[in-house]
N, C-alpha and C positions, 0 to 999 in steps of 0.2 A: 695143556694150558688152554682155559675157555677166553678166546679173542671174540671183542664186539665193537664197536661202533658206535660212539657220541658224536654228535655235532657240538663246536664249542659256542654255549651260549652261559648268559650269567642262568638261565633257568634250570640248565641240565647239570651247570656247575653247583646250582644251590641243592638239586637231588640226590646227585652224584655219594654212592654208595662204597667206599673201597677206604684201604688202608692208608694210602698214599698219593698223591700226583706227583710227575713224575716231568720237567719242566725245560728243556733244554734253552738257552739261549744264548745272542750272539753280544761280544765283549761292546760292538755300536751300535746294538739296538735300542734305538729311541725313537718313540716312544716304546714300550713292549708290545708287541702282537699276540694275536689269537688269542689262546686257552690261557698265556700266563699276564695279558694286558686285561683280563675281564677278572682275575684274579688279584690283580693287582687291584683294579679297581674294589673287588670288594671288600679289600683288607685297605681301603681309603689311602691308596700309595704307599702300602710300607715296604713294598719290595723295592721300589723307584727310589723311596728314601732310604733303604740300603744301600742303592748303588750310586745316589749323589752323595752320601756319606765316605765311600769307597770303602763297605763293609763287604761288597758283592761286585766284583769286577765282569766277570760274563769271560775272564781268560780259557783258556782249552784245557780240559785237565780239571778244572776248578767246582770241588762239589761243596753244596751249602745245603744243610737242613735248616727247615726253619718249621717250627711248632705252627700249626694253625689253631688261631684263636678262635672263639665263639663267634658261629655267623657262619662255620662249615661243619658238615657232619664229619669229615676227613680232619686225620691231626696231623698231618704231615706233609711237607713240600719240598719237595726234593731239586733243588734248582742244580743245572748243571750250567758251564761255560763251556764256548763255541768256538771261541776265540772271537777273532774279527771276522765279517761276513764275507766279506773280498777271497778270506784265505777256505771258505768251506768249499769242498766239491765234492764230486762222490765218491770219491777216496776216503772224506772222511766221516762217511755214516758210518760205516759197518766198527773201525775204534769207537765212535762218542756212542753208539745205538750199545756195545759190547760192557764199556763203561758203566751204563747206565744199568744192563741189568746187574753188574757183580756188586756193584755199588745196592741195590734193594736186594739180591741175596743175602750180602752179608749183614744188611739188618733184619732180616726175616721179614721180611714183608711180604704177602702170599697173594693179596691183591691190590692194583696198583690201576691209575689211571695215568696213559702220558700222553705227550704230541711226541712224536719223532722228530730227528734233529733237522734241521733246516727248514720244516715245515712251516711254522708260523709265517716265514716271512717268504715262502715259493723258491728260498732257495734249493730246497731238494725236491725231487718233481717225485709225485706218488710211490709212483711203481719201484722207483730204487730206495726210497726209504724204508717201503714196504718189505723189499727182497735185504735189506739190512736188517730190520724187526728179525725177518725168519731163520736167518743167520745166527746171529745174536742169541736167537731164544734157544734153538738146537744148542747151541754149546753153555751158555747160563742161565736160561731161563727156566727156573724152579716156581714162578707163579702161577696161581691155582686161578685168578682171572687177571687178565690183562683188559682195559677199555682203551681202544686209539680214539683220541679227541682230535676228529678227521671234519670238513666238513664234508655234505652230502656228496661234490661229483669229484671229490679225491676216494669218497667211501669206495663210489663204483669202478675206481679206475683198482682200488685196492682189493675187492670183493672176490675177482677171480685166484688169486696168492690165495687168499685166507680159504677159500674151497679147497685149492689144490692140495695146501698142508693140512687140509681136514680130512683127505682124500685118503693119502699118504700115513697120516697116525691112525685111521681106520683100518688100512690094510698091512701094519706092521702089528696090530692087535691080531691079524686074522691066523 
């Protein structure tokens, strides 16, 4: 699996090359943050107005596809739920991170851009999101690229993981 690096902007979201995004968040997050709050915004609140509808709750467990419309090169949005913020901790990366990929296996999605679960909002701090990605992907990650929509000083605190398991699938080739 080829791991990269976006910064979430509406600029790198409007570029943004892949099958899917891939979206975790939490059942009180309001307004939405990061990659799925510029998101929202460019689909002019239809995700906000799913979830004042209460088509989209953000509960634990809770997956939602949703078609993206014209205005993304990407057709797919994968929203996941977090539950409520209070209850995330790092207990619960490594289920919502494990979730998330069986959830794009089983639609064959091969490449996918996501945020990791409690990142948007700093409830999970880099490096153990990080080490739940590489968890996660070892036992169901079958994607051909993965992109973390990280910004730049969570990129560097994540940078040395992504060497390391580069290191490591290098020399299990040898």
């Amino acid at each position: 699996m080829d791991v990269r690096f976006l910064a979430p902007s509406l600029q790198h979201l409007d570029a943004l090359e892949c099958e899917a995004i891939l979206a975790p968040f939490f059942s009180d997050e309001r307004p939405l943050c990061g990659a799925l709050g510029l998101i929202d915004w460019r689909l002019s609140g239809f995700v906000s107005k799913m979830i004042v509808r209460d088509y989209v709750r953000g509960d634990r467990g809770e997956t939602v596809l949703v078609p993206l419309r014209s205005g993304f090169s990407i057709d797919k949005l994968f929203l996941f739920g977090l539950g409520p913020e209070a209850d995330f901790d790092t207990q619960a990366l490594l289920p919502a991170m494990t979730r998330m990929f069986e959830v794009v296996s089983r639609a064959k999605v091969r490449t996918t851009a996501l945020v990791l679960p409690g990142r948007s909002t700093g409830r999970s701090a880099p490096v153990a999101a990080m080490e739940s990605f590489v968890a996660a992907g070892a036992l169901h990650g079958n994607q051909d690229e993965v992109i973390l929509l990280e910004t730049p000083n969570a990129q560097k605190e994540m940078a040395p993981i992504v060497q390391r398991e580069r290191r490591r699938a290098r020399a299990s080739d040898e």
